[in-house]
N, C-alpha and C positions, 0 to 999 in steps of 0.2 A: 649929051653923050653922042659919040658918035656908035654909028651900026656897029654890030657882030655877029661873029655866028655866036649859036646858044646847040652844045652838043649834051647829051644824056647817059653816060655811059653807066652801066650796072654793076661793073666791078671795078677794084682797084690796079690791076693790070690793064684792062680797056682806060681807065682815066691817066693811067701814067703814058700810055703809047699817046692819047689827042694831047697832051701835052707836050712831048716828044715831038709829033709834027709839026706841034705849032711852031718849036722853035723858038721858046719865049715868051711870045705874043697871044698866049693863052694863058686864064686864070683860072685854077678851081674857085669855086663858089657854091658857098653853103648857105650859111643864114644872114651874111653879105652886109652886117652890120662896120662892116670898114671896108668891104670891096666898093658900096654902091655911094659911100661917100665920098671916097677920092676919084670913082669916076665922076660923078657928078659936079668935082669942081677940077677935071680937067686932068689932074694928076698922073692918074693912067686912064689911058686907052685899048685894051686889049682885044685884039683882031679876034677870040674865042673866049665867051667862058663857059667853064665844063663844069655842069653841075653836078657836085658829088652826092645831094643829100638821100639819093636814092640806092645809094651801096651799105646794103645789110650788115656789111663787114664794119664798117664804120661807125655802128649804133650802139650804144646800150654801155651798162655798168657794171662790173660783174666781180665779184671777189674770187679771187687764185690763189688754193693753196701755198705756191711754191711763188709766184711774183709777187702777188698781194693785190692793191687793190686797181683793175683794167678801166680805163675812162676812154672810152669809145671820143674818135675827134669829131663824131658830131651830135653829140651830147651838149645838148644847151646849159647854159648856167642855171636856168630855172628847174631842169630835171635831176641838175647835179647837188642844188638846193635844197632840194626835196625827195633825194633817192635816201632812201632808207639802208640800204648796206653801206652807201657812203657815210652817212650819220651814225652807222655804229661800227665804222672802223675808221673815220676821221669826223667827227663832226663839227673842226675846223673850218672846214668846209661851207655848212652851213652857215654861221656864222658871216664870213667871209662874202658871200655870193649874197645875203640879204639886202649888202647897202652897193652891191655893182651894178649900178647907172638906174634903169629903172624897170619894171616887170614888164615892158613891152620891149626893148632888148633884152631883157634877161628869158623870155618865151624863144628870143630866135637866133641870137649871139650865139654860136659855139664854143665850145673851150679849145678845139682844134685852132679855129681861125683866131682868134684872141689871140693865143701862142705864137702860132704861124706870121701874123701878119707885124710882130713885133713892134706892135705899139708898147713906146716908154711908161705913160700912163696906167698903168694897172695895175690887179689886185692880188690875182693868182700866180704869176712869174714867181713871187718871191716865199709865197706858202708854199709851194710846189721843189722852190729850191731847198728849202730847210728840211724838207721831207725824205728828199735824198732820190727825186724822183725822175726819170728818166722819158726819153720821145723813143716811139718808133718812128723810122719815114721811109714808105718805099718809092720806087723808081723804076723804070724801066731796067736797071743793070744788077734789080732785087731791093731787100730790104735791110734797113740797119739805125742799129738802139743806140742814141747816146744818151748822157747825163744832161738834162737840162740846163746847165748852165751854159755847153756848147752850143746851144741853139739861137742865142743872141750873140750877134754881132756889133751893131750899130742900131741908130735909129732907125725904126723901119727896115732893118734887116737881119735876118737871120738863114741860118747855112741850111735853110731848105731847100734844094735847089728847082729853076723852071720846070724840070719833069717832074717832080717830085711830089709827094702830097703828105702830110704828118697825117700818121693812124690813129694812135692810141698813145694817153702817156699811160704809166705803170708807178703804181707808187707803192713801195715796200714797205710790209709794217713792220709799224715803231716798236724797237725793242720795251722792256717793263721799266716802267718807273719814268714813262717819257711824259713831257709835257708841250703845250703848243701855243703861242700867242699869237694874233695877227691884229693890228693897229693901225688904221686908214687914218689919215685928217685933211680934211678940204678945206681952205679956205673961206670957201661959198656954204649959205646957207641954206640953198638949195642942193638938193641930188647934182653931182659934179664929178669928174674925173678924182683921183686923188691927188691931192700937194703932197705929200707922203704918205709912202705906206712899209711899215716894219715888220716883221717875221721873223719870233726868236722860240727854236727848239730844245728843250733841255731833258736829257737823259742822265739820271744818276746811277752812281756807281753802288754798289752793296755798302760802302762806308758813307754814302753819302754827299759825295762830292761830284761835281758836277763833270762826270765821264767823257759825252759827247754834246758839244753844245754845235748850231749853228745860225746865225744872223744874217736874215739877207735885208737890202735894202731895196724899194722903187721908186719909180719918178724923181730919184735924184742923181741921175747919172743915161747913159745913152741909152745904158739896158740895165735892167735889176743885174745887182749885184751880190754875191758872199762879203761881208765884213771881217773878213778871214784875220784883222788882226785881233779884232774885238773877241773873237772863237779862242784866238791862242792866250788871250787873258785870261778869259774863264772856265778854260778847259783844264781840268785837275785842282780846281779851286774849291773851297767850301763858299757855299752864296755866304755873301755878306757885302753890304754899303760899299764901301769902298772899291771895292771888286768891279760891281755892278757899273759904277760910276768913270771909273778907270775906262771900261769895255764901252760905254755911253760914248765917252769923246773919241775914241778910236776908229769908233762907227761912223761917228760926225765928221773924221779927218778922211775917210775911206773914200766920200759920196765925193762926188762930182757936181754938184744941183747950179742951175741956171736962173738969174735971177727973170723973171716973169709977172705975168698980173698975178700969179697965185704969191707971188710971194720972193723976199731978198734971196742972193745967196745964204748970207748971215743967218735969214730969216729960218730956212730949210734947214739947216746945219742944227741952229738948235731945238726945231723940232726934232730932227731925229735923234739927239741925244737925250731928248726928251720921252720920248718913244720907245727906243731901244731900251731905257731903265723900266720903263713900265712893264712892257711885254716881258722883260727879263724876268721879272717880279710875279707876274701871274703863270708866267710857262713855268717857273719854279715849284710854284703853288697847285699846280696842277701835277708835276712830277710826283713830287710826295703825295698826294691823295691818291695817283693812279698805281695799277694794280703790277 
């Protein structure tokens, strides 16, 4: 690595101005679980980094009447794993965050940096999408909320901008009768990034029919994705075989996947059509139980 400065600031307006000066060439850094490996091989080099983990604002979990549920961006995966209001207003979540990578990143990863730093690879992008859930990010010129699907770009990029630092996502709760599935598969037999990962939400209507659905996909494409054709098959449908299967190859024609050591294009395609039916299957199963 080459030198840097290493700045400290306490708030999120003092961390957006040393960012501001830097001019680019400044990184926030938190639990540095992908900043300190692409410096390490060269990737970037940034003249500052400004550690954020000491801004108050940035902590904790918190349920909001009126937004729902607040995830502080430097909320590690292992405290979001094991936060007890998140388990009893998602416990998707838990689920989800048990098999991401392994409990000594899961102690110091963030879920801010995760998001931010727009790794393809992951696990939360696409529970997070089906959820309906949104970023703050401020900046020097103030703060402002989008939907998380506008936060991904490209590989490794997302419309954070230099100054900028992601606060907190928000995720609104699911209306009655909703249910949640989230479906990883690797390749490798050991703890591994994911070769896909599925996320299908379904919410029924008072007759039974499946209201609002949404499907995202990851790791097969630059950035998680909505399967938005696959949503417009099963939305106003009663579940049933066919249906399900129909919105499966939809999903499969939607992704974008790279063929790689984890696996073909072919190979990826029909997992996720494989996936997609599953998770369809138990997010349904889970609608009707839920209250």
């Amino acid at each position: 690595m080459q030198d840097f400065e290493y700045l400290e600031p306490k708030t999120i307006a003092e961390a957006c101005a040393l960012l501001k000066e830097y001019r680019g060439e400044a990184r926030p850094y938190a639990g540095g679980a992908y900043l300190s490996i692409v410096m390490r091989q060269g990737l970037l080099q940034p003249k500052a980094l400004v550690n954020i983990k000491k801004i108050s604002e940035l902590k904790g979990i918190r349920s909001d009447a009126k937004d729902g549920l607040v995830i502080g961006a430097l909320t590690t995966h292992r405290e979001l794993e094991t936060s007890k209001v998140a388990r009893e207003k998602f416990p998707i979540f838990a689920h989800v965050e048990r098999d991401v990578a392994n409990i000594r990143v899961r102690n110091v990863g963030t879920i801010g940096g995760n998001l931010a730093s727009g790794e393809p690879l992951t696990d939360l992008a696409q529970v997070f999408m089906t959820l309906d859930a949104r970023v703050a990010i401020a900046g020097p010129a103030g703060s402002r909320v989008i939907p998380i699907e506008e936060l991904f770009l490209d590989f490794y990029h997302t419309s954070v901008g230099d100054e900028e630092i992601l606060t907190h996502v928000v995720v609104p709760a699911l209306p009655p009768r909703s249910g949640v599935e989230y479906i990883r598969f690797s390749s490798s037999s050991v703890v591994d990034k994911p070769c896909v990962g599925v996320c299908v939400r379904v919410t029924l209507g008072s007759d039974g029919t499946l209201d609002t659905v949404r499907v995202a996909l990851g790791c097969v494409a630059p950035t998680p994705l909505r399967a938005r054709r696959a949503e417009e098959i099963l939305s106003g449908k009663r579940f049933a075989a066919d249906i399900i299967a129909q919105a499966a190859s939809a999903a499969a024609e939607a992704c974008s996947p790279t063929s790689d050591l984890r696996g073909s294009e072919k190979f990826k395609r029909g997992i996720v059509r494989v996936l997609v039916r599953r998770a369809a299957e138990t997010a349904h199963e889970r609608a009707l139980q839920a209250k």
